[in-house]
PQR file of N, CA, C, O and H, with PARSE charges and radii, in Angstrom:
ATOM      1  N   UNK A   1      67.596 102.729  91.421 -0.4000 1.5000
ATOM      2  CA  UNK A   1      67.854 101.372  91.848 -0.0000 2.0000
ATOM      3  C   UNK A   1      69.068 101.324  92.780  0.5500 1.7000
ATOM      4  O   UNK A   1      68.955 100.826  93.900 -0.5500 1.4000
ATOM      5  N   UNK A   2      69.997 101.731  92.429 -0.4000 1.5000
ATOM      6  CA  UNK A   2      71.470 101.707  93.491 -0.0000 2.0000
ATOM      7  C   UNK A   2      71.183 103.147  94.485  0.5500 1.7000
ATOM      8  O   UNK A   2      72.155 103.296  95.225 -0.5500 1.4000
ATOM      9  H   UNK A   2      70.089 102.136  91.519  0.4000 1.0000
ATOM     10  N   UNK A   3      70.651 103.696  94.595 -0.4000 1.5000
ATOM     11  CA  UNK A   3      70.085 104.493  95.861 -0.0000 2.0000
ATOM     12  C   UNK A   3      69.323 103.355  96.637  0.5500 1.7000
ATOM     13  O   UNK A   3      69.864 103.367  97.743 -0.5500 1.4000
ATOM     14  H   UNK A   3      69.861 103.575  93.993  0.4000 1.0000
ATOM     15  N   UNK A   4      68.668 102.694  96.643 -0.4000 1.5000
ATOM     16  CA  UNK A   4      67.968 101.921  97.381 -0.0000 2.0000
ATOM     17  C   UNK A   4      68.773 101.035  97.724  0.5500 1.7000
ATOM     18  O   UNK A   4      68.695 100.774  98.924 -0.5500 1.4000
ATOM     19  H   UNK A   4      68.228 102.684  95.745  0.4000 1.0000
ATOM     20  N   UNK A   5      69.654 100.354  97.062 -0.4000 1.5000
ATOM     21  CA  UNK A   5      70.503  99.443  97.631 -0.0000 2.0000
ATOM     22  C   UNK A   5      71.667 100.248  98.550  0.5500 1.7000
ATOM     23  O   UNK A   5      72.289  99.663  99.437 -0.5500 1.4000
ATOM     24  H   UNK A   5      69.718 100.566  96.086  0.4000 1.0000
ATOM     25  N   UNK A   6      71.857 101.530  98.251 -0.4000 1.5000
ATOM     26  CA  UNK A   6      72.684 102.328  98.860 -0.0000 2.0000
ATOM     27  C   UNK A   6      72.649 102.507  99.924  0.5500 1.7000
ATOM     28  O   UNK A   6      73.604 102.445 100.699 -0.5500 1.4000
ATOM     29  H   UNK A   6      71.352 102.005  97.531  0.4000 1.0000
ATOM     30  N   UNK A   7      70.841 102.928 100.334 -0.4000 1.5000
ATOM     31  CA  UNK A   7      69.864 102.772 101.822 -0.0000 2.0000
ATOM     32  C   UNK A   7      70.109 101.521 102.652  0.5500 1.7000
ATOM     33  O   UNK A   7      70.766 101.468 103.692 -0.5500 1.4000
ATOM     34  H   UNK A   7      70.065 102.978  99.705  0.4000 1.0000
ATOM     35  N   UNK A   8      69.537 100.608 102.094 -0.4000 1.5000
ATOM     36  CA  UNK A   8      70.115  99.168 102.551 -0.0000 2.0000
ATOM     37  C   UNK A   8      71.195  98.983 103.148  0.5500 1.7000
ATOM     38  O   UNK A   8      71.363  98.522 104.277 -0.5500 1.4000
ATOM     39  H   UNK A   8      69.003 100.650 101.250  0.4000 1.0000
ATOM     40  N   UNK A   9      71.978  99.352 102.377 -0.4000 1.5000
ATOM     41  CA  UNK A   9      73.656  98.696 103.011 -0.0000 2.0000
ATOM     42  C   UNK A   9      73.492  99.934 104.060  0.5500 1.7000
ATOM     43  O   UNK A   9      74.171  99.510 104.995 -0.5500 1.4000
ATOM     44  H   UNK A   9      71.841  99.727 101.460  0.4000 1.0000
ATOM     45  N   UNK A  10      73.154 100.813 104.344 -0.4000 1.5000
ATOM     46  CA  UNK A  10      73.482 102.035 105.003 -0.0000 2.0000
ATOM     47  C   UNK A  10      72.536 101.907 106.337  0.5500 1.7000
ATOM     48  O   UNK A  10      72.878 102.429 107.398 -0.5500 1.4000
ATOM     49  H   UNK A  10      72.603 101.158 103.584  0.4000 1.0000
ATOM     50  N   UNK A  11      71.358 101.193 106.196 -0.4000 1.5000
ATOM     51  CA  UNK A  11      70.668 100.884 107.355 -0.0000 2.0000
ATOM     52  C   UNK A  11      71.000  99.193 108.123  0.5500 1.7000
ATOM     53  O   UNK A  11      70.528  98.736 109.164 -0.5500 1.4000
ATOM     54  H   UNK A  11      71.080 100.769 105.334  0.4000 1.0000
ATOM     55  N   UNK A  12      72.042  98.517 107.085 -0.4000 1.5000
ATOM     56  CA  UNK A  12      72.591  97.458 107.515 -0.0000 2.0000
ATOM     57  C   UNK A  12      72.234  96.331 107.254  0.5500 1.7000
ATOM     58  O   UNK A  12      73.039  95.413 107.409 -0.5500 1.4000
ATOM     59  H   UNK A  12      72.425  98.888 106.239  0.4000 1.0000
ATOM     60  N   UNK A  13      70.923  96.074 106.782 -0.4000 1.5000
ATOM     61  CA  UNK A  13      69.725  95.203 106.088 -0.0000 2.0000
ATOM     62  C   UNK A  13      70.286  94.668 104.602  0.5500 1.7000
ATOM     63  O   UNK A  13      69.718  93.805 103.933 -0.5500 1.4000
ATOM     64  H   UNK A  13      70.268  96.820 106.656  0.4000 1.0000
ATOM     65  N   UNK A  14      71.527  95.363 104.226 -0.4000 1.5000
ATOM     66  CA  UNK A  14      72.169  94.320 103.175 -0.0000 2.0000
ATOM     67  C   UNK A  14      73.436  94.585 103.113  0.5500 1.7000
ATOM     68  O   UNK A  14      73.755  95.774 103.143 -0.5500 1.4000
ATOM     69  H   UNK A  14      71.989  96.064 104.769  0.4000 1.0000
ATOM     70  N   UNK A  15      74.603  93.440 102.999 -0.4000 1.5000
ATOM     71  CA  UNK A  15      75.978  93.909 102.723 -0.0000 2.0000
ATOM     72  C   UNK A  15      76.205  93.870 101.409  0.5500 1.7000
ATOM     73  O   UNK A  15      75.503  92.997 100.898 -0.5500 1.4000
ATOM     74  H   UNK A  15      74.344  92.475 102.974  0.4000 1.0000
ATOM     75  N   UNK A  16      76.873  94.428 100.640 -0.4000 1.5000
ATOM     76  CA  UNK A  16      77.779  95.155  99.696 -0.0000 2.0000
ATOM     77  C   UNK A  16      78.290  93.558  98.721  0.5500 1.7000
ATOM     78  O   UNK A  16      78.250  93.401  97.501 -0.5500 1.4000
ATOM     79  H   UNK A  16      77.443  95.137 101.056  0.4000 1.0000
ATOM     80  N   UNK A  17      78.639  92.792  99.546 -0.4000 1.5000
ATOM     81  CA  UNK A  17      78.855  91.673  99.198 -0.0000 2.0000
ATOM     82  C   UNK A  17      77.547  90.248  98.569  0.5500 1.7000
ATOM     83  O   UNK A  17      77.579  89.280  97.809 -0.5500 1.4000
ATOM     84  H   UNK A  17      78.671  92.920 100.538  0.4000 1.0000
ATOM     85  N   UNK A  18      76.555  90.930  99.456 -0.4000 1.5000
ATOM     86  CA  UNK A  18      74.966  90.212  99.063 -0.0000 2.0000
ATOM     87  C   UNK A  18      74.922  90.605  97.531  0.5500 1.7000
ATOM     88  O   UNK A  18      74.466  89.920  96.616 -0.5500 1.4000
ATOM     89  H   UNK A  18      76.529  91.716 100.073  0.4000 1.0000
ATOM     90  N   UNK A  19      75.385  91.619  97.468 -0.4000 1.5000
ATOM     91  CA  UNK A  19      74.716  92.198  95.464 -0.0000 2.0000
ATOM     92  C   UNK A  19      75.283  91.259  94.555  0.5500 1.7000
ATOM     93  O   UNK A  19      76.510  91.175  94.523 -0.5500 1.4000
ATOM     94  H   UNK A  19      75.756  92.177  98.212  0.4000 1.0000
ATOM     95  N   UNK A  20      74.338  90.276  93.540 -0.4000 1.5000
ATOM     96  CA  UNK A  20      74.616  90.035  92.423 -0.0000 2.0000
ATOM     97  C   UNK A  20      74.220  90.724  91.558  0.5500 1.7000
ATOM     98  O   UNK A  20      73.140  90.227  91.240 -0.5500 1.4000
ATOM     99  H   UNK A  20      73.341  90.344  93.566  0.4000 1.0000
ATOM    100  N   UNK A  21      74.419  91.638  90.909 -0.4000 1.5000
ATOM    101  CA  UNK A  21      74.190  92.515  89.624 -0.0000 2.0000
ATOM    102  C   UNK A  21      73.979  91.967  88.122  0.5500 1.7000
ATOM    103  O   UNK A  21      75.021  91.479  87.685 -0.5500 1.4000
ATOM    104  H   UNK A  21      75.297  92.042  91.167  0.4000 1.0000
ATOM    105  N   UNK A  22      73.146  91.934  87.430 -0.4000 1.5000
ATOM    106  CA  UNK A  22      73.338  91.239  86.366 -0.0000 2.0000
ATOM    107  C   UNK A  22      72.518  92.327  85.152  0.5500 1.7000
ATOM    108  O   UNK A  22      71.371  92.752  85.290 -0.5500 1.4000
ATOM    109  H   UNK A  22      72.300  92.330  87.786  0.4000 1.0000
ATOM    110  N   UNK A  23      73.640  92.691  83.710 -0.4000 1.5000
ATOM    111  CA  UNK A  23      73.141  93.426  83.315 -0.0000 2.0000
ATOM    112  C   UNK A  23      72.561  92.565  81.788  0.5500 1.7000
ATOM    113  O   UNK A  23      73.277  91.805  81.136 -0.5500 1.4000
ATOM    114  H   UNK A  23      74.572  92.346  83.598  0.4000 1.0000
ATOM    115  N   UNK A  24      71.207  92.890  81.472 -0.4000 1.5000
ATOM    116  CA  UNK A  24      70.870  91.867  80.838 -0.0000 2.0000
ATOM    117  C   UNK A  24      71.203  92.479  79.540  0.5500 1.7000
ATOM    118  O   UNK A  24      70.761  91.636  78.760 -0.5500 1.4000
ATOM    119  H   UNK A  24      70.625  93.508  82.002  0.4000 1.0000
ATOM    120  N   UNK A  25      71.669  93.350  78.881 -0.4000 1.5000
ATOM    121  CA  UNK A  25      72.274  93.772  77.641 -0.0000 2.0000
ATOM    122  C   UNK A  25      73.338  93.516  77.597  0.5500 1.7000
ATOM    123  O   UNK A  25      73.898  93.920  76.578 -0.5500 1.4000
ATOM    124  H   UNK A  25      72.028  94.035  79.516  0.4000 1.0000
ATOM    125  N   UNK A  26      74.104  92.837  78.478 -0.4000 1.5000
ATOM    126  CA  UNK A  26      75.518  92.090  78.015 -0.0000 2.0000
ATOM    127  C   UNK A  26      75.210  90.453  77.686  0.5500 1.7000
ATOM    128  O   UNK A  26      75.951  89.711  77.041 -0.5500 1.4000
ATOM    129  H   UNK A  26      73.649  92.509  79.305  0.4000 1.0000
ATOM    130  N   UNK A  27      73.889  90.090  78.319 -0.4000 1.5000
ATOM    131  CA  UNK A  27      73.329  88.558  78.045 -0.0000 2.0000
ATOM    132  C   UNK A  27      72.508  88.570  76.500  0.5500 1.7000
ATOM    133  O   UNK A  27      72.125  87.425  76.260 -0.5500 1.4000
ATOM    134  H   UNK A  27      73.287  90.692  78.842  0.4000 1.0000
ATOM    135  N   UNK A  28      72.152  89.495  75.447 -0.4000 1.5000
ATOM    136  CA  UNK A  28      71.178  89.276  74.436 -0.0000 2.0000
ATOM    137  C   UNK A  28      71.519  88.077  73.783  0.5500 1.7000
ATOM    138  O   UNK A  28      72.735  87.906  73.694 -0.5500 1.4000
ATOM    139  H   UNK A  28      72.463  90.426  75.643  0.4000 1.0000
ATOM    140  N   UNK A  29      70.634  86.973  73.178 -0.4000 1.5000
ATOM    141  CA  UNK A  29      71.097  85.890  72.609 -0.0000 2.0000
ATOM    142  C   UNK A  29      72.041  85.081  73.226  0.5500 1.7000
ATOM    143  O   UNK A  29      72.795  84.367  72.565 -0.5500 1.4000
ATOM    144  H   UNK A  29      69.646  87.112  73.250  0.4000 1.0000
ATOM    145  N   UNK A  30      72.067  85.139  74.616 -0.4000 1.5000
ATOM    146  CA  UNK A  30      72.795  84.375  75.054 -0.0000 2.0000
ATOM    147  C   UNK A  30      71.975  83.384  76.191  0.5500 1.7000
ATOM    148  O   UNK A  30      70.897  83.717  76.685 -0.5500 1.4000
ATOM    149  H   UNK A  30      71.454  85.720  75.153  0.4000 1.0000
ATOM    150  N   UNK A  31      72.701  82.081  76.518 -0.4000 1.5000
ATOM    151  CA  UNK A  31      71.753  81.379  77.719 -0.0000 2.0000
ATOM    152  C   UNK A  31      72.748  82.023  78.777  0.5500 1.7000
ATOM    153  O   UNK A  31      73.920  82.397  78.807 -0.5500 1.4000
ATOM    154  H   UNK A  31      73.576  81.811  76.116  0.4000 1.0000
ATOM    155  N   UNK A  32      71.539  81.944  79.719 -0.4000 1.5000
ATOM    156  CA  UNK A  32      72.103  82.734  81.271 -0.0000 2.0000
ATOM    157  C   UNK A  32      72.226  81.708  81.699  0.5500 1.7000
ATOM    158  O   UNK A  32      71.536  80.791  81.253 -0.5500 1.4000
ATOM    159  H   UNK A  32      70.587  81.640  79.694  0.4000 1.0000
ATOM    160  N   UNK A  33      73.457  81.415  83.063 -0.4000 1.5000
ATOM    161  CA  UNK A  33      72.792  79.789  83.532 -0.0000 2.0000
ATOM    162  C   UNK A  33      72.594  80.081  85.244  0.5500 1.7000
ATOM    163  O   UNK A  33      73.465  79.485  85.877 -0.5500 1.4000
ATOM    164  H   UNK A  33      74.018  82.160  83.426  0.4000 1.0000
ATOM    165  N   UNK A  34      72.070  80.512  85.722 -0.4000 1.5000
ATOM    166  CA  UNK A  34      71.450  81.301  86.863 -0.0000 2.0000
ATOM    167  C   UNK A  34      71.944  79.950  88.258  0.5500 1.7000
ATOM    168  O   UNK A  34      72.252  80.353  89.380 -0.5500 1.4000
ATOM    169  H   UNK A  34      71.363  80.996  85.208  0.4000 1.0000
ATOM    170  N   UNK A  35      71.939  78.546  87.952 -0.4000 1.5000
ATOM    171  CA  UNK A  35      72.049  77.585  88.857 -0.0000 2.0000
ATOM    172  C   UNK A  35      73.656  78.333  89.016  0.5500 1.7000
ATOM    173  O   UNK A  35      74.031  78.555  90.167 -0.5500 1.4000
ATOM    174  H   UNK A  35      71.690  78.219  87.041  0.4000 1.0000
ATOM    175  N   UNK A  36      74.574  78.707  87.872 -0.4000 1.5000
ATOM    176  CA  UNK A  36      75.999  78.700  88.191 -0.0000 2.0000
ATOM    177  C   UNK A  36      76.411  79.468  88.347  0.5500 1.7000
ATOM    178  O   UNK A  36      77.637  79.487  88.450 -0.5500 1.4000
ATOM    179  H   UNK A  36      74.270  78.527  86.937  0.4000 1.0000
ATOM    180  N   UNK A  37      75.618  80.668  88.472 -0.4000 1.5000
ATOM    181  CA  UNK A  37      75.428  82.265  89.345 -0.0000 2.0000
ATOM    182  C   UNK A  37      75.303  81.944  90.622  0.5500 1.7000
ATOM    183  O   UNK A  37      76.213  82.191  91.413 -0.5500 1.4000
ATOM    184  H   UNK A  37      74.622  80.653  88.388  0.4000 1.0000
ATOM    185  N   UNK A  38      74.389  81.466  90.925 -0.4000 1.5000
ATOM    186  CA  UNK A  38      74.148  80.784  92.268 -0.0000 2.0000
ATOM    187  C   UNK A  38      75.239  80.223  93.254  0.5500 1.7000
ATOM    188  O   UNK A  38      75.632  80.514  94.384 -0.5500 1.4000
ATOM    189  H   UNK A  38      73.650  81.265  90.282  0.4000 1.0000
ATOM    190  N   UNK A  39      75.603  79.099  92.113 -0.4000 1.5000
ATOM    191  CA  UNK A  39      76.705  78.035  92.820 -0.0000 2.0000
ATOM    192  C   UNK A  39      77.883  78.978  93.073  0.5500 1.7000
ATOM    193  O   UNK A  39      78.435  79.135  94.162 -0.5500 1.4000
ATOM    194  H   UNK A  39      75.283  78.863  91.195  0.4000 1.0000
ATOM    195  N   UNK A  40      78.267  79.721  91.663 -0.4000 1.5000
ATOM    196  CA  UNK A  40      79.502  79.987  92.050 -0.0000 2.0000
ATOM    197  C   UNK A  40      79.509  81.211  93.452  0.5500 1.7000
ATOM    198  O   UNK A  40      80.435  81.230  94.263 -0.5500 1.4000
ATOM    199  H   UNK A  40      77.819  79.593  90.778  0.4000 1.0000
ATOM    200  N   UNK A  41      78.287  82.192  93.529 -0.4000 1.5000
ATOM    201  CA  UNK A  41      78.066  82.916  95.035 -0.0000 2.0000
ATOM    202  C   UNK A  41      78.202  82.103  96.114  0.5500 1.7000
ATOM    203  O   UNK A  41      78.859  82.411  97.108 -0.5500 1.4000
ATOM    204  H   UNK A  41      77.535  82.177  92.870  0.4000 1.0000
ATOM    205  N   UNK A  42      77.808  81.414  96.018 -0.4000 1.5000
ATOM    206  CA  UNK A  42      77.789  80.184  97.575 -0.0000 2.0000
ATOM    207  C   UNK A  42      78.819  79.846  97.639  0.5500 1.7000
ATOM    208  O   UNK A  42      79.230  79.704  98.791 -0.5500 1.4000
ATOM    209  H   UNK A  42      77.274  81.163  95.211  0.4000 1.0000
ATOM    210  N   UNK A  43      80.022  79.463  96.249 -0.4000 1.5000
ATOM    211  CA  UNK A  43      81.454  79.365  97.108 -0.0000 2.0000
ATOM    212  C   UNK A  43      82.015  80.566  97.410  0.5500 1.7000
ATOM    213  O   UNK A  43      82.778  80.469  98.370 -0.5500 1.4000
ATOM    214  H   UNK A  43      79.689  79.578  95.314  0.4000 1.0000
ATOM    215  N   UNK A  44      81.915  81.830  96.886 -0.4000 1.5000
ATOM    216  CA  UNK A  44      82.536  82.825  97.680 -0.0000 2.0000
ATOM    217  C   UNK A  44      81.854  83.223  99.144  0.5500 1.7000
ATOM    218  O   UNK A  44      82.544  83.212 100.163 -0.5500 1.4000
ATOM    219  H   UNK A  44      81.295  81.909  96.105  0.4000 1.0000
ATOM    220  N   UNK A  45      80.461  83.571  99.166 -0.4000 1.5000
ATOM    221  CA  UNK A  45      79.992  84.024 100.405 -0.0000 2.0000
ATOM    222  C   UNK A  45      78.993  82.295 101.022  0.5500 1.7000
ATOM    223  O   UNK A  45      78.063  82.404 100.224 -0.5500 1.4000
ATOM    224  H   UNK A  45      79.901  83.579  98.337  0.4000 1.0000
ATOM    225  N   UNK A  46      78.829  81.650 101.412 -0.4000 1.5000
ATOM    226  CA  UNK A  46      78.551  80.323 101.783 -0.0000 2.0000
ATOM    227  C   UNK A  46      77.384  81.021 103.035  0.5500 1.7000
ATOM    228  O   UNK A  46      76.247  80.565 103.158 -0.5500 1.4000
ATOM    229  H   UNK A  46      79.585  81.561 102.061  0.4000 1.0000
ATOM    230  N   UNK A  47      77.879  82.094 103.825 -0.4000 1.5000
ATOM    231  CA  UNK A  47      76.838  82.221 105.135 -0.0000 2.0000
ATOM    232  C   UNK A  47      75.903  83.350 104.468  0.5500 1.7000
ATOM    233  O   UNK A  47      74.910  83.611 105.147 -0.5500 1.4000
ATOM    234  H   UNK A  47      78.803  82.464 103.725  0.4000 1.0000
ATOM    235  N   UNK A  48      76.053  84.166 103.098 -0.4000 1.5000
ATOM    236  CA  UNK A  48      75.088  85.009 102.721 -0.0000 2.0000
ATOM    237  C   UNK A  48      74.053  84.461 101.959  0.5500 1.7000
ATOM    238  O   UNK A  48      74.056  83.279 101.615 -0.5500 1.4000
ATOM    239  H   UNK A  48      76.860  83.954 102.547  0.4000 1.0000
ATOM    240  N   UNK A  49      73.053  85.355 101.641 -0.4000 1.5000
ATOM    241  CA  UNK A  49      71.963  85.363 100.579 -0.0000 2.0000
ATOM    242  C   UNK A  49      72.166  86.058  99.851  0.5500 1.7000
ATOM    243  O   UNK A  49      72.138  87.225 100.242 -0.5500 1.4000
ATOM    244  H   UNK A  49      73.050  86.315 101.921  0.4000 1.0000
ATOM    245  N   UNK A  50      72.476  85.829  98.445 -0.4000 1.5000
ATOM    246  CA  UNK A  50      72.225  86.642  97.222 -0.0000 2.0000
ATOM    247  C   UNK A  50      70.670  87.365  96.820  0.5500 1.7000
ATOM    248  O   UNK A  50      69.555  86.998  96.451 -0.5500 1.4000
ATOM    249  H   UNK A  50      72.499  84.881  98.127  0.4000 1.0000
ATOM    250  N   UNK A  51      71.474  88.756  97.188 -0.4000 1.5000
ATOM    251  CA  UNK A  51      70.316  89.597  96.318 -0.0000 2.0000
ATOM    252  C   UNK A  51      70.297  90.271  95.247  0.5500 1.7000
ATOM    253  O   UNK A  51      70.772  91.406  95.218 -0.5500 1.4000
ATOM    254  H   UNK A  51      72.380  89.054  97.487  0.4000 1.0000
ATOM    255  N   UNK A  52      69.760  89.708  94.204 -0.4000 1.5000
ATOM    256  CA  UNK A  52      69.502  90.128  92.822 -0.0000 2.0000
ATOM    257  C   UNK A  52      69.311  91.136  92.259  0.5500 1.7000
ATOM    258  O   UNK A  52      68.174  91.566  92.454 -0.5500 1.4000
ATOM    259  H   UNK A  52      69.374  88.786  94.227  0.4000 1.0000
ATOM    260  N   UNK A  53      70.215  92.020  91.325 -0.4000 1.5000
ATOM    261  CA  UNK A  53      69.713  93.244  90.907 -0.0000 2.0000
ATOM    262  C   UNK A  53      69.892  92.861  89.630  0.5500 1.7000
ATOM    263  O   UNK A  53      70.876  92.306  89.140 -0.5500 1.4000
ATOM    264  H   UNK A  53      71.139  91.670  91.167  0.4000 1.0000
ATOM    265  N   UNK A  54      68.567  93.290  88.958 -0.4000 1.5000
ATOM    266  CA  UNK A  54      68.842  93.020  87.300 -0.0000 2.0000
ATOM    267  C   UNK A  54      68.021  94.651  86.612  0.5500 1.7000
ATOM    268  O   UNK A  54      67.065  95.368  86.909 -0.5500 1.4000
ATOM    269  H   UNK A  54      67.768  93.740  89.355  0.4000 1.0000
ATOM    270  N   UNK A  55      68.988  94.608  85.679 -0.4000 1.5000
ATOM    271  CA  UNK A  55      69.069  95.966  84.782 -0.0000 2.0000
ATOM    272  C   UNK A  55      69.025  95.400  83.092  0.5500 1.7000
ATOM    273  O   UNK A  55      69.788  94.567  82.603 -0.5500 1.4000
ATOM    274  H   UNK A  55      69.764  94.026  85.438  0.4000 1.0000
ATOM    275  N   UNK A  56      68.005  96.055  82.461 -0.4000 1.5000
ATOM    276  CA  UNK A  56      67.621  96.149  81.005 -0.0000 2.0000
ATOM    277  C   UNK A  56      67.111  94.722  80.841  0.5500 1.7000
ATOM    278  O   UNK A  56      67.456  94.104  79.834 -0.5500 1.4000
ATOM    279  H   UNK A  56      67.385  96.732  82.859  0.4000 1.0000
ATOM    280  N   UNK A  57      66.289  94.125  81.779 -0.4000 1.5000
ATOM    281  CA  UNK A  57      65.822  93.007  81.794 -0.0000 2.0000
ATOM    282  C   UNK A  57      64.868  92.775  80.477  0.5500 1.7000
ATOM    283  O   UNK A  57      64.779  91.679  79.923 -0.5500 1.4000
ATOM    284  H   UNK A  57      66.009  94.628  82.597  0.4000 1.0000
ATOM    285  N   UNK A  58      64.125  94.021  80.026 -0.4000 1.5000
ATOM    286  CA  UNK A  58      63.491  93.840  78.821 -0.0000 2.0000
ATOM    287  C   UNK A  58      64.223  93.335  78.127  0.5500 1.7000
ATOM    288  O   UNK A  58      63.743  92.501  77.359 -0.5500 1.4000
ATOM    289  H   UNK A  58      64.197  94.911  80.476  0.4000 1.0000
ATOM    290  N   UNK A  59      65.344  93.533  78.086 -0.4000 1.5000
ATOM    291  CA  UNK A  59      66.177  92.929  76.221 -0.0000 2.0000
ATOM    292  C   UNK A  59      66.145  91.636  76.408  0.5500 1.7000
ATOM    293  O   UNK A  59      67.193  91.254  75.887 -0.5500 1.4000
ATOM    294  H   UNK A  59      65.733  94.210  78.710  0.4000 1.0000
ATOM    295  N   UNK A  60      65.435  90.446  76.950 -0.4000 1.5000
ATOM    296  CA  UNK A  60      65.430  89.509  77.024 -0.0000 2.0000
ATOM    297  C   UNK A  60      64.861  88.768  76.118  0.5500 1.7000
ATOM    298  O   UNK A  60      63.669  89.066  76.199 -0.5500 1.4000
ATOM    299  H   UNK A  60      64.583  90.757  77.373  0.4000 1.0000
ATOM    300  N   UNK A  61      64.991  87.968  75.289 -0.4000 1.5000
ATOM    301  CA  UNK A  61      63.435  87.299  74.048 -0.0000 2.0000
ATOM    302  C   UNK A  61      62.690  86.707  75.255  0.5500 1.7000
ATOM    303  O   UNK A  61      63.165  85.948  76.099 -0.5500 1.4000
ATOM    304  H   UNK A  61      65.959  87.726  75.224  0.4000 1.0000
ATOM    305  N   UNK A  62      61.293  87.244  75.178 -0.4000 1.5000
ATOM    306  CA  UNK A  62      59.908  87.124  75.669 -0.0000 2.0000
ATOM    307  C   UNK A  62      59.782  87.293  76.875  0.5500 1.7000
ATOM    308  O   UNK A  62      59.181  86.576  77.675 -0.5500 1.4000
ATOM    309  H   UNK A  62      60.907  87.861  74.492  0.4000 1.0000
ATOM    310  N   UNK A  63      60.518  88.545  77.110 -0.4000 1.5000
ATOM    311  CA  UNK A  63      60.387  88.765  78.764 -0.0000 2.0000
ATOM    312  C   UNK A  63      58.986  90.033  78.533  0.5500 1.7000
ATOM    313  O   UNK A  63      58.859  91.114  77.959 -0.5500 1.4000
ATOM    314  H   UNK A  63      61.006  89.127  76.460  0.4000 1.0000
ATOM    315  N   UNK A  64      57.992  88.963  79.497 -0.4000 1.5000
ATOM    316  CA  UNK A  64      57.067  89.971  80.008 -0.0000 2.0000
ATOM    317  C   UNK A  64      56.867  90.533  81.554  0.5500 1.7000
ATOM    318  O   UNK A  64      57.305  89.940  82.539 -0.5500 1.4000
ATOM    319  H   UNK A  64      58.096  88.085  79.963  0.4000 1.0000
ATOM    320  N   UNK A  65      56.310  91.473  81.587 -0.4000 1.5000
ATOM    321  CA  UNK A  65      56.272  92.099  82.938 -0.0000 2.0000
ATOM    322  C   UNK A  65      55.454  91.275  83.573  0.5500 1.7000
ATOM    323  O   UNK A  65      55.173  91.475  84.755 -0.5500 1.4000
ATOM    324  H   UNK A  65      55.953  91.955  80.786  0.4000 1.0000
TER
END
């Protein structure tokens, strides 16, 4: 997964700063609140797009593929 994003930033097609990372075994039993992931990216980077990397997404209750 971070080889590919590694490519990316390296062919220029994403900055370093675009990555939101989110590891979902630090979220178990917890609410995520994804609008204030969002919000709070848009006040730091305002002219980027957040691109999403999520890791151990299974540990989620009722996450299906």
């Amino acid at each position: 997964m971070f080889q590919v994003v590694q490519q990316l930033i390296k062919q220029k097609k994403l900055k370093l700063e675009q990555i939101v990372f989110l590891d979902f075994s630090e979220f178990v039993d917890k609410k995520i609140d994804f609008n204030k992931i969002a919000e709070n990216f848009y006040e730091l980077y305002p002219n980027l797009t957040p691109f999403f990397m999520f890791d151990e997404i299974q540990e989620i209750t009722n996450f299906t593929p």
